[in-house]
VOMARMAR-365928 format. One record per residue (C-alpha): chain; residue in one letter; residue number from 1; y, x, z. Coordinates in pm, 1 decimal, decimal comma. Layout:
<node lovex="A" nuro="A" migu="NUM" y="Y" x="X" z="Z"/>
...
END
This chain:
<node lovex="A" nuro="X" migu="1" y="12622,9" x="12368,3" z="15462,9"/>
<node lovex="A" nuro="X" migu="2" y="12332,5" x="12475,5" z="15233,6"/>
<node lovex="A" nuro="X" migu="3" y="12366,6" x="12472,9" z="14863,0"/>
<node lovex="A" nuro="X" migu="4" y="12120,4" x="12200,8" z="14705,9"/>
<node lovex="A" nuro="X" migu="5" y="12087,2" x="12306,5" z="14337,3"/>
<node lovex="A" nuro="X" migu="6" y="11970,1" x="11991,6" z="14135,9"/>
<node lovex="A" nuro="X" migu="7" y="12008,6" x="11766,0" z="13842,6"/>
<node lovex="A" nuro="X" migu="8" y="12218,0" x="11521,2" z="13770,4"/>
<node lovex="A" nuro="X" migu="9" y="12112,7" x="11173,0" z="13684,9"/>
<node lovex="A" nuro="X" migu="10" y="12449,1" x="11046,3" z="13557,2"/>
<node lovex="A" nuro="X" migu="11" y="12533,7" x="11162,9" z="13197,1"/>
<node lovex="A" nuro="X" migu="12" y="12625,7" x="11509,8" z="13172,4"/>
<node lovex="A" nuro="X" migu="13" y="12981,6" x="11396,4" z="12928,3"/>
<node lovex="A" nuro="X" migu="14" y="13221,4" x="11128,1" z="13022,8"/>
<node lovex="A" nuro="X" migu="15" y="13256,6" x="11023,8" z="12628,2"/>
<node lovex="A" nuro="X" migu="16" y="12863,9" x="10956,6" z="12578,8"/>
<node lovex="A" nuro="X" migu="17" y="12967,0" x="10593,8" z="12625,6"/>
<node lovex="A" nuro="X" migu="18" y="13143,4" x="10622,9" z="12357,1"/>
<node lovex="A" nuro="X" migu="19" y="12925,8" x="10851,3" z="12135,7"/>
<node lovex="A" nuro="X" migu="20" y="12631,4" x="10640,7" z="12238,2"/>
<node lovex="A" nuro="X" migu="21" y="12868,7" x="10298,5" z="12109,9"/>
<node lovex="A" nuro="X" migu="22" y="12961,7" x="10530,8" z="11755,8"/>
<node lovex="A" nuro="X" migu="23" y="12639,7" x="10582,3" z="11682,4"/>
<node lovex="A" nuro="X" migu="24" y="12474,4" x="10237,6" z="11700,7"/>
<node lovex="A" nuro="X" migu="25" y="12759,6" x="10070,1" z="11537,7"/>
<node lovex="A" nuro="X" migu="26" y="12697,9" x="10371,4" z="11205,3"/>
<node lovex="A" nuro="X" migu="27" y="12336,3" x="10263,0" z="11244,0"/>
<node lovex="A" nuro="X" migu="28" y="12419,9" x="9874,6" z="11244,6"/>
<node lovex="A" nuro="X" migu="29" y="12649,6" x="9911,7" z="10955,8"/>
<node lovex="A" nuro="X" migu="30" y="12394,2" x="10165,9" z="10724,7"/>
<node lovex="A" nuro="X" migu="31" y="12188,0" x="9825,0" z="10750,5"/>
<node lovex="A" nuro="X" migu="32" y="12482,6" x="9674,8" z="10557,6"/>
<node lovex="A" nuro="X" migu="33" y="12581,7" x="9916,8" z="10327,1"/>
<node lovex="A" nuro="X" migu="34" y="12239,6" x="10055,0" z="10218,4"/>
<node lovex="A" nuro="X" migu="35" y="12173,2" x="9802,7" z="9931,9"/>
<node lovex="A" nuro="X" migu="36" y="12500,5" x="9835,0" z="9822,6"/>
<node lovex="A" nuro="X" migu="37" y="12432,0" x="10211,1" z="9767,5"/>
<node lovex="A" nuro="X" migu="38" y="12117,3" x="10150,7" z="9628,6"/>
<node lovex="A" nuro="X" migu="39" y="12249,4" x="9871,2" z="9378,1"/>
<node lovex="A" nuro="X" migu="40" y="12557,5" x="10086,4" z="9267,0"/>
<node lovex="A" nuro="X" migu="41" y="12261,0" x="10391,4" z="9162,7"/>
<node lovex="A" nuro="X" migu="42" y="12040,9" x="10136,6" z="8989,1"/>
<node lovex="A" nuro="X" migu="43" y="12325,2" x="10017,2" z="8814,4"/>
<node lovex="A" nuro="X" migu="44" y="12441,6" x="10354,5" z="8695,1"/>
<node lovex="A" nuro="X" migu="45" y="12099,1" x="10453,1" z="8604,8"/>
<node lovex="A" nuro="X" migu="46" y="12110,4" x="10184,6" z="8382,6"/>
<node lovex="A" nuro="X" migu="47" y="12434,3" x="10228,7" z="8248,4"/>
<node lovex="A" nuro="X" migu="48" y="12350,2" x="10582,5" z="8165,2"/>
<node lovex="A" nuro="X" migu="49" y="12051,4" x="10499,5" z="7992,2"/>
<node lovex="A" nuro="X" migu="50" y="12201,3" x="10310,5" z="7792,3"/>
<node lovex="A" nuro="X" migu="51" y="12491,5" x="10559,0" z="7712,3"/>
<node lovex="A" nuro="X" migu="52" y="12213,5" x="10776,3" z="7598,6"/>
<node lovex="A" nuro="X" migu="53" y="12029,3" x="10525,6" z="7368,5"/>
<node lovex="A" nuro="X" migu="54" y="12362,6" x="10496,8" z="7248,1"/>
<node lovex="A" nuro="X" migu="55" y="12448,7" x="10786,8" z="7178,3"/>
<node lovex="A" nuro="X" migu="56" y="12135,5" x="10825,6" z="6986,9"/>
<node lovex="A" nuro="X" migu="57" y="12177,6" x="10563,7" z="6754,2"/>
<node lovex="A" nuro="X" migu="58" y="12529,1" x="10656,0" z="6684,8"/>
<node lovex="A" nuro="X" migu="59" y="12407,9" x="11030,7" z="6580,9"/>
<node lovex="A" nuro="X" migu="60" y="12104,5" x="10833,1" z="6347,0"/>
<node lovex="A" nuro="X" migu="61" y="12423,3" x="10645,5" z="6208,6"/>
<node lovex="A" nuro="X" migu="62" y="12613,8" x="10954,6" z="6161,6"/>
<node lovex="A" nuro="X" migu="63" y="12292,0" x="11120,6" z="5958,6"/>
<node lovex="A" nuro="X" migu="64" y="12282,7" x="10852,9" z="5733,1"/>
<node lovex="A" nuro="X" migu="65" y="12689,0" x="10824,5" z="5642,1"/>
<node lovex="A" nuro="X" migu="66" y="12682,4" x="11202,2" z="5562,2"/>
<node lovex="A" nuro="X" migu="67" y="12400,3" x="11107,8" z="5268,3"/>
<node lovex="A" nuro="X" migu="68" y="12504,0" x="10747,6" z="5123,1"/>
<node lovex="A" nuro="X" migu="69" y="12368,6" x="10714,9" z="4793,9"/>
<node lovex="A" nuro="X" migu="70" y="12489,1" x="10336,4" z="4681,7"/>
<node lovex="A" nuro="X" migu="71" y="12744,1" x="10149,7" z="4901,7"/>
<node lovex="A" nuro="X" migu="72" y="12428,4" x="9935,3" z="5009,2"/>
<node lovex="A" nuro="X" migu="73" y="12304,6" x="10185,1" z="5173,3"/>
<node lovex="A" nuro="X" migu="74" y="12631,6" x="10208,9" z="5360,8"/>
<node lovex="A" nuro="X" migu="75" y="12627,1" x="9864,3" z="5436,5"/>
<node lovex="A" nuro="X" migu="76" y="12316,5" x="9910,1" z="5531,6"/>
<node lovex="A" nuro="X" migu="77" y="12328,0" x="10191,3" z="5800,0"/>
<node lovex="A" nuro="X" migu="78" y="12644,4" x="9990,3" z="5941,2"/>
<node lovex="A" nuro="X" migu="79" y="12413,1" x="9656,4" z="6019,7"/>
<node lovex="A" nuro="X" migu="80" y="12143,5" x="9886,9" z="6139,9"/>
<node lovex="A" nuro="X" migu="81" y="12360,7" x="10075,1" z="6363,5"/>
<node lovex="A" nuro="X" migu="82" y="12518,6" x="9724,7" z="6528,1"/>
<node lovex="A" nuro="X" migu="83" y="12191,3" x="9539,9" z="6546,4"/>
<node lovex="A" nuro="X" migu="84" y="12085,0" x="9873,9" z="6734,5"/>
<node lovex="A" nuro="X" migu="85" y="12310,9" x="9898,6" z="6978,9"/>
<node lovex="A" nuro="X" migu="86" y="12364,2" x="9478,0" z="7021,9"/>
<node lovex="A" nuro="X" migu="87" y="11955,2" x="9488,7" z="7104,1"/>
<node lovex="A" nuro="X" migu="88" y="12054,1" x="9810,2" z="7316,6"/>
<node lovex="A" nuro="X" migu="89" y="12299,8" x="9584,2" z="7546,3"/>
<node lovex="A" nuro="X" migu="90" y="12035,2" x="9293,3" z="7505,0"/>
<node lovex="A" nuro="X" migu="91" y="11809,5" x="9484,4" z="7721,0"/>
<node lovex="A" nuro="X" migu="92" y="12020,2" x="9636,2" z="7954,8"/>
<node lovex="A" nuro="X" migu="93" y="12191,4" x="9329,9" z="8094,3"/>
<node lovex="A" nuro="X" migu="94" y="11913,1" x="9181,4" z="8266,7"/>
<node lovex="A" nuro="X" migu="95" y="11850,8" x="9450,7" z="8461,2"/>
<node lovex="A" nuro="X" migu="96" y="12192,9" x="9542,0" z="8543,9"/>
<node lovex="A" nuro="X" migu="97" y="12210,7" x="9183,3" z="8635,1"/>
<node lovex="A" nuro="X" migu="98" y="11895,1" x="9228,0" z="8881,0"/>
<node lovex="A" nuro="X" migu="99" y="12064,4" x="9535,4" z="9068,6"/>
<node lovex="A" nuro="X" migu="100" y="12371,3" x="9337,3" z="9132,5"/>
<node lovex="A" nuro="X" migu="101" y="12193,8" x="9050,3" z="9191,5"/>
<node lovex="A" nuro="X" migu="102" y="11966,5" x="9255,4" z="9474,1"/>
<node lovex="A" nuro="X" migu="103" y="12294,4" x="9335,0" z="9637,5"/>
<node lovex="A" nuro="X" migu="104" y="12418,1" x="9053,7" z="9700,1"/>
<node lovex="A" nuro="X" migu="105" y="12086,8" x="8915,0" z="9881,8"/>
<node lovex="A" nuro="X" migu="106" y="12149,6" x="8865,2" z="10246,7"/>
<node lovex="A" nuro="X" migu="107" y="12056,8" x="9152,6" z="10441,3"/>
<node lovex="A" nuro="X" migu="108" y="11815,2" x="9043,1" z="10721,1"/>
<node lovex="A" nuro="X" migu="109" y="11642,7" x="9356,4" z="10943,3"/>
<node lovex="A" nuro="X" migu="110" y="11340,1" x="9348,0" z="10954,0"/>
<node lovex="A" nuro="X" migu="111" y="11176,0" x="9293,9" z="11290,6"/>
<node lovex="A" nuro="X" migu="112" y="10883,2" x="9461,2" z="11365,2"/>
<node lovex="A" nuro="X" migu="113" y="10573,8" x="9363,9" z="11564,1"/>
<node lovex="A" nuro="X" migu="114" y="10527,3" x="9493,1" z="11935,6"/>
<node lovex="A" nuro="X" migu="115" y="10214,5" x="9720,2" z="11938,6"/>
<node lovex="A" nuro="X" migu="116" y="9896,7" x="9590,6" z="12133,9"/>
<node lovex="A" nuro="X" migu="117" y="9933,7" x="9669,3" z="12548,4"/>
<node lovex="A" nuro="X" migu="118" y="9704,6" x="9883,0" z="12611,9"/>
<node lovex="A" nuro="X" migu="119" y="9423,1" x="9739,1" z="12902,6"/>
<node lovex="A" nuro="X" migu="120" y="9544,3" x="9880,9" z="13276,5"/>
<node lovex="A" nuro="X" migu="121" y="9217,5" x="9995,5" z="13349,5"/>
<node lovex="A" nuro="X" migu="122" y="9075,3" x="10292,5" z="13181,5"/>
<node lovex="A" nuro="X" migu="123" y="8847,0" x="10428,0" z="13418,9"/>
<node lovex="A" nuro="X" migu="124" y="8490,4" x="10235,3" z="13362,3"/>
<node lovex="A" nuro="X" migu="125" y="8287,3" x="10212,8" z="13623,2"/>
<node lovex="A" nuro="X" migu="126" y="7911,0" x="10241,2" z="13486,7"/>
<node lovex="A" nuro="X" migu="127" y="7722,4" x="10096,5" z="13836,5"/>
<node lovex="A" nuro="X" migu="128" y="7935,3" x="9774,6" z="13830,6"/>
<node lovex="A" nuro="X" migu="129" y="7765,2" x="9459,5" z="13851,0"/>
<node lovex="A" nuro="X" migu="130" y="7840,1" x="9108,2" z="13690,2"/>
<node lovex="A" nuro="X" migu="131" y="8133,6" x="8922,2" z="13866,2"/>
<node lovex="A" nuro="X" migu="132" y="7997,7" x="8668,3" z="14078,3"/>
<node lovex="A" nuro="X" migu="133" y="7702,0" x="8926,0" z="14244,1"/>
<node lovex="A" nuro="X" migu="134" y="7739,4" x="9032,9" z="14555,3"/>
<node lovex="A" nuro="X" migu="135" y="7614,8" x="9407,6" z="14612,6"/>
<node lovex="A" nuro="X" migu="136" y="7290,3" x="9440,1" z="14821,0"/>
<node lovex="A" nuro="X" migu="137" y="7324,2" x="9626,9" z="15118,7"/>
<node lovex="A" nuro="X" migu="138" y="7012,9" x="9782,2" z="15267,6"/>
<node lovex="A" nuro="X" migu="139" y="7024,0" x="9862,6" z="15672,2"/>
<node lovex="A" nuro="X" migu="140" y="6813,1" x="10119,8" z="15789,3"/>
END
């Protein structure tokens, strides 16, 4: 018998079935997770911010204490310091609130539209006549 070098057409592995099963279940379940991820960043982006506004106000605070002239003034920096940070958490809330709140939308894929079929025939004839005409034949 002759050797008959060719290619396969089964799969070349005998796990592919199961690599092929792996990867679309990671792929269904990144649909899932996704906003989660995204939420939990938004979140701490806010939460940072607001560590650093924070921490800004508490430094102004710390200014002033090291220079109080009367204890009104003390009393002063104290309410200015708390009505500060209170307005800090104010504005952070709602949009904390909108992060988690984005998570915990239902996740629906989003199904795209099939592109246009292309027409079968791309070779245009330029001598064709109207449907319905019959050609005329001359006989010599």
């Amino acid at each position: 018998m002759a050797y008959e070098e060719g290619t396969r057409t089964a799969n070349t592995s005998l796990y592919y079935p199961f690599y092929q099963q792996v990867f679309e279940l990671a792929d269904n379940t990144s649909m899932f997770w996704q906003p989660f991820l995204k939420a939990a960043g938004r979140t701490q982006l806010e939460v940072a911010s607001l560590h650093a506004r924070q921490a800004q106000a508490f430094v102004h605070w710390a200014h002033r204490m090291m220079q109080p002239a009367t204890p009104v003034d003390v009393f002063s920096a104290h309410a200015q310091f708390w009505a500060t940070v209170t307005g800090q958490y104010i504005e952070t809330v709602p949009r904390v609130a909108a992060a988690v709140e984005k998570a915990a939308e239902a996740v629906t894929p989003k199904v795209l539209p099939l592109p246009a079929k292309p027409a079968r025939d791309g070779l245009i004839l330029l001598d064709r006549k109207p449907s319905g005409e019959t050609p005329e034949r001359k006989v010599a």
